[in-house]
C-alpha positions, 0 to 999 in steps of 0.5 A, spaced: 584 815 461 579 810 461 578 804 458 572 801 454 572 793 452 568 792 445 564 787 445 565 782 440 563 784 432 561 779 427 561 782 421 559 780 414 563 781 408 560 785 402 561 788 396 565 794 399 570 790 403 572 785 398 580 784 396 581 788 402 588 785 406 585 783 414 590 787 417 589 793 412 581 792 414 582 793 421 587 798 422 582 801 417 576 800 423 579 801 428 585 807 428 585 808 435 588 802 437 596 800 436 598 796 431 601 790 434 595 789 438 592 789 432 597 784 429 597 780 435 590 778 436 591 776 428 597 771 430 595 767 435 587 766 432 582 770 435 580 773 429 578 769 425 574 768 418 570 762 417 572 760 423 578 759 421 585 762 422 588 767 417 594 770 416 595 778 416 595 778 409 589 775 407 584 777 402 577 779 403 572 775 399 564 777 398 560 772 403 566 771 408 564 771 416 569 775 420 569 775 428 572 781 431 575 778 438 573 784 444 577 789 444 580 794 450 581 801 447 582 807 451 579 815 450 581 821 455 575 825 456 580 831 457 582 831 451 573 833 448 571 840 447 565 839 450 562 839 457 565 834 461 559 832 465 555 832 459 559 826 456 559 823 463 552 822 463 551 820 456 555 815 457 551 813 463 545 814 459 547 808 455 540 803 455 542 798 450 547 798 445 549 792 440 552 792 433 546 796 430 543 801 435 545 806 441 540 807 445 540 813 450 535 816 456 537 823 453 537 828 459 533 834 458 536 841 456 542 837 451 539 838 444 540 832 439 545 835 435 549 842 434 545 848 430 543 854 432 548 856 436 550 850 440 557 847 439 555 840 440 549 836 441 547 828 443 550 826 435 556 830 436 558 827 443 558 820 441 562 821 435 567 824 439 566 818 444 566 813 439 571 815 433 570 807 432 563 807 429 564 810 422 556 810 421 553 813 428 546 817 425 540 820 429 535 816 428 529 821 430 529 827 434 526 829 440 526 837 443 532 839 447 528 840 453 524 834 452 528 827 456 528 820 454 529 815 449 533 817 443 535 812 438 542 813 434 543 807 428 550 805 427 550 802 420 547 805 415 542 799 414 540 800 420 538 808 419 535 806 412 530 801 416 528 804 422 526 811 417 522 806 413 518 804 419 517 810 423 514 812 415 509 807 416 508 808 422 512 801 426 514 805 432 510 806 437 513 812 442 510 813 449 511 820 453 509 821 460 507 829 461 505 833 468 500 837 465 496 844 468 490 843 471 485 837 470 484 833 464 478 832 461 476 824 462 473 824 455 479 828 452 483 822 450 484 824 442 486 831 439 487 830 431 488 837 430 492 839 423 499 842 425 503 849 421 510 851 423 511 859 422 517 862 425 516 868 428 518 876 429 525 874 434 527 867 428 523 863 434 520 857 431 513 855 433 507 851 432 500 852 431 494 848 429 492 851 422 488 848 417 493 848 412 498 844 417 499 837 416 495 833 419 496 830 426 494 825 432 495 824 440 492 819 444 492 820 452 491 817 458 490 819 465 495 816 469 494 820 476 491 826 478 493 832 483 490 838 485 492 843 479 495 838 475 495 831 471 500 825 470 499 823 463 501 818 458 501 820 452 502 816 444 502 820 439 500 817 432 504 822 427 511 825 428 510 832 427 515 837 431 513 839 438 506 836 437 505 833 444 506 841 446 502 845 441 496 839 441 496 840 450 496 847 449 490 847 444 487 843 449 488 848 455 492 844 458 500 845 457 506 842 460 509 844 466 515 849 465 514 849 457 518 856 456 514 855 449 507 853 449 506 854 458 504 859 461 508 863 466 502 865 470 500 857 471 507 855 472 508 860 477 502 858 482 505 851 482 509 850 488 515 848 486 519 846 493 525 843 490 526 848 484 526 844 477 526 848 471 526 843 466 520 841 462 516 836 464 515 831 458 519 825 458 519 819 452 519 813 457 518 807 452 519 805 444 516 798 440 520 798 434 522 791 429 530 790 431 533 792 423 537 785 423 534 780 426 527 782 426 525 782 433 520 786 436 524 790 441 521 794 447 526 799 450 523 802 457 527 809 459 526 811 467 524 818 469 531 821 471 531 824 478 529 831 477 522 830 474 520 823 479 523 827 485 517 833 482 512 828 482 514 825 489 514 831 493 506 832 490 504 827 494 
């Protein structure tokens, strides 16, 4: 069994909310977590609205401030249907939480949500892991086979404003990818308009067509190897599998990319401590917190299978 401390909640009553008893409410919120517990923390004050003590049969009101103390609540990973090590690290890839974000360091090969054959995905897992959060919504994708930064909103608000600024183009994503052969030092934007067709096998793959909607990436070289380059990369549209199909246009695809690669560049590529993962990673996102207006900068380290790959390169 583990045990998980909730940090304190500061939640604002709404129109939603109103008349409902305090002790209702929070069995309601927090259904896990035993009754005289909850009626407990009631009684000796540590909930409190307004700053004041309330009784357990106090009714809420429109533009009341209710502070949830920290709770301990428990979850048994046994009891998932889903891989066991795969809960573990996305648990482990938390980089910052508060009332409106989750933000995780995705692994490559877990996609974000189920489909296609898949049971669970990274949206299906914390809903699993967090039954508390009645909101939890994907607040972007990225491929299955792609690792880094993953937002996911906890409050319907919080999903609405992020979707607004990734519309107007408020979020600025970096990606770091390792690339077959020598980039061109004058190659540092390809605005080419992308078509997603589906092919003979349901595949789906991305091409540049006139007929696509228009798309942009900005590159930069970070570091330049014999047969391969480390590069950043910002793309200025969000369309599917652009950063993939725009380095492969250019003749450049990314080590490993089953979809986009070329098996014959990855096979001559010495390979010493056996990855087989795409290397493209989402290290670094610039969004406007949807609370309190701040501007946030979340930072994602390459997990140890791509940085030990670049490590045994020099």
């Amino acid at each position: 069994m583990k045990h998980k401390i909730l940090p304190i909640s500061i939640i604002y009553i709404n129109q939603e909310m109103l008349n409902q008893r305090i002790d209702n409410f929070m069995h309601n919120r927090f259904k896990n977590v035993p009754k005289s517990m909850i009626y407990r923390i009631i009684r000796t004050g540590k909930i409190r609205i307004n700053k004041k003590r309330i009784k357990p049969h106090y009714k809420l009101k429109i533009g009341d401030v209710l502070r949830i103390p920290p709770i301990k609540i428990s979850y048994n990973l046994k009891n998932t249907f889903f891989p066991l090590n795969d809960a573990k690290n996305l648990l482990n890839s938390i980089l910052y939480e508060d009332n409106h974000l989750l933000i995780i360091n995705k692994p490559s090969g877990i996609a974000v949500h189920g489909g296609s054959g898949l049971n669970f995905g990274v949206i299906e897992y914390f809903r699993k892991l967090r039954p508390l959060d009645k909101c939890l919504e994907l607040v972007h994708r990225i491929d299955r086979e792609t690792s880094g930064i993953l937002i996911l909103a906890k409050k319907r608000s919080s999903l609405v404003s992020l979707h607004q600024q990734l519309r107007e183009q408020k979020v600025k994503k970096e990606y770091i990818a390792l690339v077959h052969g020598l980039w061109p030092i004058h190659l540092k934007k390809i605005s080419e308009p992308l078509l997603k067709i589906r092919l003979q096998n349901k595949q789906k793959i991305v091409l540049i067509n006139p007929k696509g909607k228009p798309s942009e990436t900005c590159f930069q070289i970070k570091k330049k190897f014999s047969s391969s380059t480390l590069l950043s990369i910002i793309p200025k549209t969000g369309r599917t599998h652009q950063i993939r199909a725009h380095t492969f246009h250019a003749g450049h695809p990314i080590l490993f990319d089953k979809r986009y690669g070329k098996n014959s560049l990855d096979a001559n590529i010495k390979n010493n401590i056996n990855i087989n993962r795409l290397l493209l990673h989402s290290y670094g996102i610039h969004f406007i917190h949807p609370k309190n207006g701040h501007n946030i900068y979340i930072k994602a380290p390459l997990h140890a299978d791509f940085k030990d790959y670049l490590n045994n390169m020099i």
